[in-house]
C-alpha positions as CSV (number, residue, x, y, z in Angstrom):
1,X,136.6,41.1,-17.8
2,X,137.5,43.3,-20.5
3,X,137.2,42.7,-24.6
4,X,140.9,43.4,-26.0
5,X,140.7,43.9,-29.9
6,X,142.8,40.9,-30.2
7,X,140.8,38.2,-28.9
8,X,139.6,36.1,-31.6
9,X,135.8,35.8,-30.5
10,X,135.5,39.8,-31.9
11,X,137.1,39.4,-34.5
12,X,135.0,36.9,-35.4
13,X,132.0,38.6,-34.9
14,X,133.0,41.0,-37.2
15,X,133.5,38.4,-39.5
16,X,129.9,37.2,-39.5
17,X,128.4,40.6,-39.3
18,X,130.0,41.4,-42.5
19,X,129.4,38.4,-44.5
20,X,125.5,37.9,-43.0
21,X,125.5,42.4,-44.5
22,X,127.3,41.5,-48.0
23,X,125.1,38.0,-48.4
24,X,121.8,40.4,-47.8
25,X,122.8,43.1,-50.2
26,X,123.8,40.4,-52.9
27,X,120.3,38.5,-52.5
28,X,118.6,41.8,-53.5
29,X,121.0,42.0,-56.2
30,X,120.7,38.5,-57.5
31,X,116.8,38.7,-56.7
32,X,116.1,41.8,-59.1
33,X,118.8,40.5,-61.8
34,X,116.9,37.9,-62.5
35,X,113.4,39.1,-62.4
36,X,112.1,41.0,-65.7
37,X,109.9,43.2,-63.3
38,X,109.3,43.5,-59.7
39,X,105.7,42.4,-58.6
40,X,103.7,45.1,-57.9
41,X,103.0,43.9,-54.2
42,X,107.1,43.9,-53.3
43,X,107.2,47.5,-55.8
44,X,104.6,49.3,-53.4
45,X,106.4,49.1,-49.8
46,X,110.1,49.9,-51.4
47,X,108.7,53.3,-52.9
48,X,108.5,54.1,-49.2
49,X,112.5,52.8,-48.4
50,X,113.8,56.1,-49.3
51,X,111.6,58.4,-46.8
52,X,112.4,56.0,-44.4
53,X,115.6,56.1,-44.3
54,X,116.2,59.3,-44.8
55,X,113.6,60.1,-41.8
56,X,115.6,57.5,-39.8
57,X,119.0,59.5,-40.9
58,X,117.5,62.8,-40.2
59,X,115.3,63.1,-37.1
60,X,117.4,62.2,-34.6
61,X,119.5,65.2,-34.6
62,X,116.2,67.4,-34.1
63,X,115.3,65.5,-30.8
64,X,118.5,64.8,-29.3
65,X,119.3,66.6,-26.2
66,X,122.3,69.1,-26.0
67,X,123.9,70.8,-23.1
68,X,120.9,73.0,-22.7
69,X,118.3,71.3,-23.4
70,X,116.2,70.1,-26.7
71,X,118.2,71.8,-29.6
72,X,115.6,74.5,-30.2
73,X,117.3,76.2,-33.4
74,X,117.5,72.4,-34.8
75,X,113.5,71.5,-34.2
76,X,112.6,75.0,-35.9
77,X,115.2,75.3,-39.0
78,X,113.5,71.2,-39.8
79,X,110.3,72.3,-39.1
80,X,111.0,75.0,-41.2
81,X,112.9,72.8,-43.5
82,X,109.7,70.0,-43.6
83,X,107.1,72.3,-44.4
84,X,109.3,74.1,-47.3
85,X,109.7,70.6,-49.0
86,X,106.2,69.8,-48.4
87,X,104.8,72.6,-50.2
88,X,107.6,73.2,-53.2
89,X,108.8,69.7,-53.6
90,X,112.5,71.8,-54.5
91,X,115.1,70.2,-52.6
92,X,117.4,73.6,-53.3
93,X,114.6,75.4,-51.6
94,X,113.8,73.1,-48.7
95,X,117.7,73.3,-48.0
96,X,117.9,77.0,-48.1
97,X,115.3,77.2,-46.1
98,X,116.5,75.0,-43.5
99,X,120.2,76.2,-43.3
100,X,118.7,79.8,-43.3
101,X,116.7,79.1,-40.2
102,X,119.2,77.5,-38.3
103,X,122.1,80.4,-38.9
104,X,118.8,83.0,-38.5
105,X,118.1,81.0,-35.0
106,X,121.8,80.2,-33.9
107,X,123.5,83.5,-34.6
108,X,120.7,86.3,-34.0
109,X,117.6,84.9,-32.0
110,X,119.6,82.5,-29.4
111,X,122.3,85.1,-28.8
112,X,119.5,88.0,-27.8
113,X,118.0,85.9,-24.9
């Protein structure tokens, strides 16, 4: 049987979804507004939250498959693009870098073979 967007029961599941996301987001809010400072045992893992997700954002274009195969001007222009940031720490440079690779890999190397 198929789900029409009309039926009540998903609409109502995107009803919960979005309050249960907006009542987590506010606790966080309400939690910190009310705390002077943030124990040093909850401040240690959330100096890791942005890597993460930025990790979780990234990496999946550099191993998802194409038509051909792994992306291979992808996996080089972030590994390119990883060790860049790792060693400057510039974020202009680390995204030169990257973009730089992947036009060098798309346009010149990939076309010759």
């Amino acid at each position: 049987m198929a789900t029409s967007y009309a039926d009540p029961l998903v609409w109502g599941v995107i009803l919960v979804i979005g309050v249960l996301t907006f009542a987590i987001r506010l606790s966080f809010i309400g939690l910190f507004g009310y705390l002077d400072e943030i124990p040093p045992r909850l401040e240690r893992p959330l100096r890791y939250v942005p890597a993460a997700v930025l990790a979780a954002l990234v990496l999946p274009a550099f191993v998802t498959l194409d038509a051909s195969g792994l992306a291979v001007d992808k996996l080089v222009a972030g590994g390119l693009a990883a060790v860049v940031a790792w060693r400057t720490e510039n974020v202009f440079a680390t995204m030169a870098a990257g973009m730089g690779a992947l036009w060098l890999v798309r346009f010149l190397v990939l076309p010759a073979l």
